[in-house]
C-alpha positions as CSV (number, residue, x, y, z in Angstrom):
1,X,125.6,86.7,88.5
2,X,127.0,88.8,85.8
3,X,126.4,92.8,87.0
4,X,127.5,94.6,84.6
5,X,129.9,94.5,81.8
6,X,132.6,96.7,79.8
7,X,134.1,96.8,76.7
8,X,133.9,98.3,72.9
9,X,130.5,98.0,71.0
10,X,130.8,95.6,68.2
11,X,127.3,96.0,66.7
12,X,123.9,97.5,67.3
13,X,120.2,96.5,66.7
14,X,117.0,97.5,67.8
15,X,117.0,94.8,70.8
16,X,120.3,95.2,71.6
17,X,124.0,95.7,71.3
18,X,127.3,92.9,71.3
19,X,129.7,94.3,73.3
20,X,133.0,92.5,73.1
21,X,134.7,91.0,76.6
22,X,137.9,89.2,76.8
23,X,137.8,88.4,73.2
24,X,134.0,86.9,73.4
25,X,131.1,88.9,71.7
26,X,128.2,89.4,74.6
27,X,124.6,89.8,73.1
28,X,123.0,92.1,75.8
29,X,119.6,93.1,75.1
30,X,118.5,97.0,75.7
31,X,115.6,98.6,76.4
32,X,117.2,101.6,74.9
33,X,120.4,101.7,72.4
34,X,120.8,105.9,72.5
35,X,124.1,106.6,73.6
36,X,125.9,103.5,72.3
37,X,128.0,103.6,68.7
38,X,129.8,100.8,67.2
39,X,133.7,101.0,67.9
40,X,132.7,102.9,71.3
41,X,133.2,101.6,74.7
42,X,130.6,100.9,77.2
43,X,130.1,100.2,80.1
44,X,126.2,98.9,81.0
45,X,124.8,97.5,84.6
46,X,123.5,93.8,83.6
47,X,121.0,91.5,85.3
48,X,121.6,87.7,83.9
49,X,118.4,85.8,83.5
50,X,118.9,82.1,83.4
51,X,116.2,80.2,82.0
52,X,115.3,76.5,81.0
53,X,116.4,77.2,77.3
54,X,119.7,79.3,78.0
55,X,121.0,82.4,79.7
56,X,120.2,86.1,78.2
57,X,122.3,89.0,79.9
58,X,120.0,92.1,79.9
59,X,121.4,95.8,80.1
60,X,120.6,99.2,81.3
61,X,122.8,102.8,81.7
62,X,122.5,102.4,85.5
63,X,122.4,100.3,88.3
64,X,119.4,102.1,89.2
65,X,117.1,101.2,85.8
66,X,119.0,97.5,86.8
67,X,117.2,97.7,90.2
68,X,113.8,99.0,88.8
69,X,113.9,96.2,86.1
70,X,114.1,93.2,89.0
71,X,111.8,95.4,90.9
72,X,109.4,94.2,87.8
73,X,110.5,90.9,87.8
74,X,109.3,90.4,91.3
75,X,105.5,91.0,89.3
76,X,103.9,87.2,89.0
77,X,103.5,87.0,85.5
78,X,106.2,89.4,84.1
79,X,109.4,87.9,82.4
80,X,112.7,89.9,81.4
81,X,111.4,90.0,77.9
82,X,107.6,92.1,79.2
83,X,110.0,94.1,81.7
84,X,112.0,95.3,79.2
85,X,109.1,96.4,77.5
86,X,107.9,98.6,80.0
87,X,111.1,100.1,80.0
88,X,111.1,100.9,76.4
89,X,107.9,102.4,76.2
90,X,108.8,105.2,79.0
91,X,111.1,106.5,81.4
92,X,111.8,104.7,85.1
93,X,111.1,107.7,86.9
94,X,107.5,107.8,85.0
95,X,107.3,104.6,85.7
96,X,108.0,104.2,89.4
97,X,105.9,107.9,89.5
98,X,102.7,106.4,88.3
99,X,103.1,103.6,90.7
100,X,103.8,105.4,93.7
101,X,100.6,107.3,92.6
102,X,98.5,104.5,91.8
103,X,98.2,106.0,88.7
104,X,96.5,103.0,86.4
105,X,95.8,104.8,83.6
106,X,99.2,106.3,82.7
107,X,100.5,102.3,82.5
108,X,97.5,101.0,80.6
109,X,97.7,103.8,78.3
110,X,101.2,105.3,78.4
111,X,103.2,102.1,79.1
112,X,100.8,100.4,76.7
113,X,100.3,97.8,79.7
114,X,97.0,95.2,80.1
115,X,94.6,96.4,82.2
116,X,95.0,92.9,84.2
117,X,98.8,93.5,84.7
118,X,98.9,97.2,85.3
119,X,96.6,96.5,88.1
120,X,99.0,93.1,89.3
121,X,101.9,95.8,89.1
122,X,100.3,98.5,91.2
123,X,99.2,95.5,93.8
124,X,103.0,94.5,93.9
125,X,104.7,97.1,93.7
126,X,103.0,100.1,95.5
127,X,103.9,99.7,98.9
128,X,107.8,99.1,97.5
129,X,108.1,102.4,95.6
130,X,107.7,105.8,97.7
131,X,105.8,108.6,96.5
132,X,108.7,110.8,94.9
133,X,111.2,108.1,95.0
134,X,112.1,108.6,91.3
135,X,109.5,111.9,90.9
136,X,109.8,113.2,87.6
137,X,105.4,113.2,87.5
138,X,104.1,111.1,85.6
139,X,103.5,112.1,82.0
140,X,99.4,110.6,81.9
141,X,97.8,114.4,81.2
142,X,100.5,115.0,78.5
143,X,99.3,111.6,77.0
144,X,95.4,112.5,77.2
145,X,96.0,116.0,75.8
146,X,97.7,114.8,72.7
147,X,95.2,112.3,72.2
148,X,92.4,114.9,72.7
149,X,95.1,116.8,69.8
150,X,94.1,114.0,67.8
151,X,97.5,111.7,67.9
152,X,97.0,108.3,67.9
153,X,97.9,106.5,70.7
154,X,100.6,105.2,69.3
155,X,101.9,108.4,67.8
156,X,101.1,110.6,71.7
157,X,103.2,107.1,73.3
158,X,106.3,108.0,70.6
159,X,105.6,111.8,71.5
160,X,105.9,111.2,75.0
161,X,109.0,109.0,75.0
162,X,111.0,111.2,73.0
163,X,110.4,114.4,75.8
164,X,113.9,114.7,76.7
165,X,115.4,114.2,80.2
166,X,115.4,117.6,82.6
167,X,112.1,118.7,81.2
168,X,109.7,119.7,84.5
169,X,106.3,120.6,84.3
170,X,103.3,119.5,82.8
171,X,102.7,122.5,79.7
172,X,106.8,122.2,79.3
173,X,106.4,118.6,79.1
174,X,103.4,119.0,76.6
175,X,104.9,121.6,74.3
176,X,107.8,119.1,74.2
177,X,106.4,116.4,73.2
178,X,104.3,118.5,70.4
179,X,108.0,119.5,69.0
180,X,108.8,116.1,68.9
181,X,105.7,115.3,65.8
C-alpha cells in the first residue's frame, strides 16, 4: 500500500496533480489542488485504491483527511471517486462535525449528498466520529442564511467552501462567506 508520496509537481488539473517519483510521473487525484504549483515539491498522504480495471493512487495534505477519506470508504455504496467528492465540496472537520451531530441536512444540502446516502453515512459512521472530534461546527445555518440571501445553492455551497480555515463562529463564518460573492 502506497501512503504517501514525494517529489516535484510536474502538472496540475482540476482532478489532480502528477507528481514525479524516481523518474516515473504519478497521477494522484485531489480533492483539492490549493497549495500545489508546478516545479514545487510535495509531499501528499495517499490511499491506493485497487480495482478490477487498474490502480488509482488518491491524495490528501494530511494523514488525517487520508483517515477521514477510508472512514468514507467503509460507507456501503461509496467508492474513492463519491468520497472524494464529499471532500471537495467542504471541509473534514465540517464534515466529521455534522456527523457527529447527526446533522442530515448540512450533508444533503452543504455536501450536496442524496438524501438515501447522507442517511447510510450518518448510520455508519455516527458511532465512529465523537462529538468535537474534528469540531470546527458545522457550517448548515451559514448555508440556509445565504440561501434565505437569495444564493443559489450552488452559489451559498461555493460561498461556503471558500470560508477560509481559522474562521470561528457562526456570524464570522457568515460575513465570510458573503466576502467571498
Amino acid at each position: 500500500m502506497i501512503r504517501s508520496i514525494r517529489g516535484p509537481v510536474i502538472s496540475l488539473s482540476a482532478a489532480g496533480a502528477v507528481i514525479e517519483v524516481a523518474g516515473f510521473g504519478v497521477e494522484v487525484h485531489l480533492a483539492d489542488t490549493a497549495g500545489l504549483a508546478e516545479g514545487r515539491e510535495a509531499a501528499l498522504a495517499t490511499h491506493l485504491a485497487v480495482k478490477q480495471d487498474g490502480m488509482e493512487l488518491y491524495g490528501f495534505a494530511d494523514a488525517p483527511d487520508r483517515d477521514f477519506f477510508e472512514k468514507l470508504l467503509a460507507v456501503p455504496g461509496v467508492g474513492p471517486k463519491t468520497a472524494l467528492g464529499v471532500l471537495r465540496r467542504a471541509p473534514r472537520r465540517a464534515i466529521a462535525t455534522a456527523i457527529a451531530a447527526r446533522d442530515l441536512g448540512y450533508l444533503t444540502k452543504v455536501v450536496g449528498l442524496g438524501k438515501k446516502l447522507a442517511e447510510k453515512m450518518l448510520v455508519e459512521l455516527g458511532e465512529k466520529i465523537a462529538p468535537g472530534e474534528d469540531a470546527q461546527g458545522p457550517d448548515s445555518e451559514v448555508f440556509e442564511t445565504l440561501v434565505a440571501l437569495g444564493y443559489t445553492e450552488r452559489e451559498a455551497r461555493r460561498a461556503v467552501q471558500a470560508i477560509p480555515q481559522g474562521i470561528d463562529g457562526k456570524d464570522a463564518r457568515l460575513r465570510a462567506a458573503l466576502s467571498a460573492k
